[in-house]
N, C-alpha and C positions, 0 to 999 in steps of 0.2 A: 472726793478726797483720794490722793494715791495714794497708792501700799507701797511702801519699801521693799525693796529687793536688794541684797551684794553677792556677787561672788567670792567662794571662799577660793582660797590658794590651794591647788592640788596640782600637785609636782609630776604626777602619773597620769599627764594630758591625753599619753595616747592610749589606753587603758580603762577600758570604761569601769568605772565609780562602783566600787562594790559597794552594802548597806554599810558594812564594818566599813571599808575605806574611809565614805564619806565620815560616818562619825568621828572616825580618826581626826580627819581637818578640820570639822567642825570645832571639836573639843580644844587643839593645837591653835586654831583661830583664833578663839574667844578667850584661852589663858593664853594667850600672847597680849588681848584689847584689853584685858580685864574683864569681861562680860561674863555672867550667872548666866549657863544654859540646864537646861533639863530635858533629856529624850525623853517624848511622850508615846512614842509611835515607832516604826522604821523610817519614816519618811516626817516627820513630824516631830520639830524641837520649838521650848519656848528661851528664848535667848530676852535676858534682862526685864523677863515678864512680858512678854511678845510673843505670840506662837507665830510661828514662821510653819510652810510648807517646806520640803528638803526636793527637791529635783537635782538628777542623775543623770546627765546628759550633753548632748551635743552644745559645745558654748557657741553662740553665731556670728559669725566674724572671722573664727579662729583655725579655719581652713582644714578641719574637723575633727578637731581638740574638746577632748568630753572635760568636761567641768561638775561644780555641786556648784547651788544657787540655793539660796535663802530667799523667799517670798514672805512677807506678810500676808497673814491668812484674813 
């Protein structure tokens, strides 16, 4: 079975992803979908009852634009 993954929108591409940041987008993300998150961790949220891993990082593709990504744990 896959795990889900999406990238959240972070506007400060070139800027690597502080812990605040990301939750900043996270948070902005999901009250923009409608989606229940809850931080469990620094790096670890559960969005609509799904814990998700949080990664901070290079997105690949994007010519070296750091992003936050949602993993299904």
């Amino acid at each position: 079975m896959f795990k889900q993954s999406f990238w959240v929108p972070y506007e400060e591409s070139d800027t690597y992803p502080t812990i605040t940041k990301a939750h900043q987008a996270i948070v902005k993300y999901c009250e923009e979908n409608g989606h229940s998150y809850e931080f469990t961790g620094d790096d670890e949220v559960i969005i609509d009852n799904k814990p998700y891993e949080v990664y901070r990082g290079y997105e690949p593709g994007s010519r070296g634009n750091y992003g936050i990504k949602c993993k299904e744990k």
